[in-house]
C-alpha positions as CSV (number, residue, x, y, z in Angstrom):
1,X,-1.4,4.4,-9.8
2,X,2.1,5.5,-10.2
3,X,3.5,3.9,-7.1
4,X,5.4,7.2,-5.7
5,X,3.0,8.0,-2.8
6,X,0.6,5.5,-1.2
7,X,1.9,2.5,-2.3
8,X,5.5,2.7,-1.2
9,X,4.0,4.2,1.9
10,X,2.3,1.8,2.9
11,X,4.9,-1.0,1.8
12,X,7.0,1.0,4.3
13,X,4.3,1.2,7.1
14,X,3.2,-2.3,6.3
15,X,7.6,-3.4,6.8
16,X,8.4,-1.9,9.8
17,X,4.9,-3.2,12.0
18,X,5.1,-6.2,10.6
19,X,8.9,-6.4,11.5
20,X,8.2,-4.5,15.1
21,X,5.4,-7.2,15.8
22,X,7.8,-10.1,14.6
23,X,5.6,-11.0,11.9
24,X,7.6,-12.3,8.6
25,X,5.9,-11.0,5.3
26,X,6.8,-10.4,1.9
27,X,6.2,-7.3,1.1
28,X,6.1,-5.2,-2.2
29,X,3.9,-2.1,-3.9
30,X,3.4,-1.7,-7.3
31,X,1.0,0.7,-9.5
32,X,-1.3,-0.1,-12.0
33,X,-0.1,2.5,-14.5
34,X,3.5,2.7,-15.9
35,X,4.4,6.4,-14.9
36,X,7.4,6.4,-12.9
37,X,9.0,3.3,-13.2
38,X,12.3,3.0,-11.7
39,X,11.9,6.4,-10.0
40,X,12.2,6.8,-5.8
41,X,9.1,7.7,-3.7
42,X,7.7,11.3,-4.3
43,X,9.9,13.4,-2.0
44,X,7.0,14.4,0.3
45,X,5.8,10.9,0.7
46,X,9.4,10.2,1.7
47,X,9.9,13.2,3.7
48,X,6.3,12.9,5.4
49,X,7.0,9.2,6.2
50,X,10.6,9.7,7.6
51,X,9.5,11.7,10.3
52,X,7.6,8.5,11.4
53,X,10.3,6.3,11.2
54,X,9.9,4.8,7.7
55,X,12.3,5.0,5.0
56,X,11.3,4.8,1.7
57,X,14.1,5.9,0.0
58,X,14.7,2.3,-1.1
59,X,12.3,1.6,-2.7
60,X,11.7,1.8,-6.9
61,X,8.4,2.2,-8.4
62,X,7.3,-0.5,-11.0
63,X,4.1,-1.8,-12.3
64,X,1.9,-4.7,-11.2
65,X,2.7,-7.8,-13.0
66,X,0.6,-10.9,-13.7
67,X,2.5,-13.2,-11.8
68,X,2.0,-10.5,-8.4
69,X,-1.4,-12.2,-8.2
70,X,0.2,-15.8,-7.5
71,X,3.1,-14.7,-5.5
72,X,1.0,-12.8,-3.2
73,X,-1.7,-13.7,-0.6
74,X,-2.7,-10.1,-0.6
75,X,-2.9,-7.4,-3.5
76,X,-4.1,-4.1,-1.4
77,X,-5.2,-1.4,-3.5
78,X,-5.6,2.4,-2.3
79,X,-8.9,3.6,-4.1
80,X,-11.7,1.5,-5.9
81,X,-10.6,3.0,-9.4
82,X,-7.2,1.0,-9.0
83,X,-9.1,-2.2,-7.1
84,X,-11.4,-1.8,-10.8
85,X,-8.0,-1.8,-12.8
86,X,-6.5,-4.5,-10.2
87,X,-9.8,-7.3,-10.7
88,X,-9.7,-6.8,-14.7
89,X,-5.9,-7.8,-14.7
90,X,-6.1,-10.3,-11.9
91,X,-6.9,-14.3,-13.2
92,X,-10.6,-15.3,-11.8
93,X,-8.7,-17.8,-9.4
94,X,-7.0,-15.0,-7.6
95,X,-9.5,-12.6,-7.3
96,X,-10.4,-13.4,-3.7
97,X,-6.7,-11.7,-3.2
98,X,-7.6,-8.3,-4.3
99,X,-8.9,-6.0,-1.6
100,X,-9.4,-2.2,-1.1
101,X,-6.0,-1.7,2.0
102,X,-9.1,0.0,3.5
103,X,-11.1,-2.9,3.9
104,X,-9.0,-3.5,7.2
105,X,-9.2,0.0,8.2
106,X,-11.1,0.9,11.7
107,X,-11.4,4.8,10.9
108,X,-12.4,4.4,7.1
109,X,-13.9,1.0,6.6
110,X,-13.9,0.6,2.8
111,X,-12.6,3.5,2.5
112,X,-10.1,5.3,0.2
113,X,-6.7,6.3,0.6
114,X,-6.8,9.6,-1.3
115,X,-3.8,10.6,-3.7
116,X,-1.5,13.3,-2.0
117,X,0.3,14.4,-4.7
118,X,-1.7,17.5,-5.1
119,X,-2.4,18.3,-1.8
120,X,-0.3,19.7,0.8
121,X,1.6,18.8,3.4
122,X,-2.2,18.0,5.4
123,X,-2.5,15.2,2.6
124,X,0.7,13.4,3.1
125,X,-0.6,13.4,6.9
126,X,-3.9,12.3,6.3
127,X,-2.6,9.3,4.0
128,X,0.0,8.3,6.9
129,X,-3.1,7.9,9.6
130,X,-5.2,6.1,7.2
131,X,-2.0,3.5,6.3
132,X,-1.1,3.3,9.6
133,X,-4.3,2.5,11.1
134,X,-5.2,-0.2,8.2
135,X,-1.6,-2.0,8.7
136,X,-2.3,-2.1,12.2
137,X,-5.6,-4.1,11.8
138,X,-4.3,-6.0,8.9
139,X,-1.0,-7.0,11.5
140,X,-3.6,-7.8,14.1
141,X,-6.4,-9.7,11.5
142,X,-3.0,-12.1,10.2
143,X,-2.0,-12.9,14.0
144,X,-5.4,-13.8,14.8
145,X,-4.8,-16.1,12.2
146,X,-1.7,-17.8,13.0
């Protein structure tokens, strides 16, 4: 939504796989509300993330914008009420582009990636495995492909 927690995570996770596996992607996250633009990662996302060997700390928030859906192949979102918000915005032409990052997922298939922001450190943890495990299949569906 805001783009502090799951989406810069898993731009992070989704950069260094793809980079370990030698896999060249563009790669950027966005939120579909305008909350914290031009702010850092939550610090906990960051934090949580770190100790896995992704930095965030790079990264700004910012909003989806129209022309995302035609520079993109994919537009991942973490939770169906942000895929909803995703598919209204997104030109009819595009819409096979817009996909729950779930949908790849081999622990959570169609799944959610729930919002850690009020949770603990347990919920930073749990977003992590469910990134990490969806990036790994997504890697793997894309070199399948090649």
């Amino acid at each position: 939504m805001g783009n502090i927690c799951r989406s810069p995570t898993a731009e992070g996770v989704l950069r260094v796989q793809a980079e370990r596996r030698g896999i060249a992607l563009e790669i950027d996250s966005c939120g579909t509300h305008a909350y914290h633009i031009g702010e850092q990662p939550d610090q906990r996302s960051q934090a949580h993330a770190l100790q896995r060997g992704y930095d965030l700390s790079d990264q700004r928030a910012r909003r989806v914008e129209d022309s995302d859906f035609v520079r993109f192949d994919l537009v991942l979102a973490m939770d169906r009420d942000n895929l909803r918000v995703l598919q209204a915005q997104c030109p009819q032409q595009y819409q096979h582009k817009v996909k729950l990052l779930l949908s790849y997922s081999s622990i959570a298939p169609n799944g959610e990636v729930p919002d850690p922001y009020y949770t603990g450190a347990a919920g930073f943890e749990r977003v992590l495995d469910l990134i990490e495990d969806a990036v790994d299949q997504l890697l793997a569906s894309i070199e399948r492909e090649s």
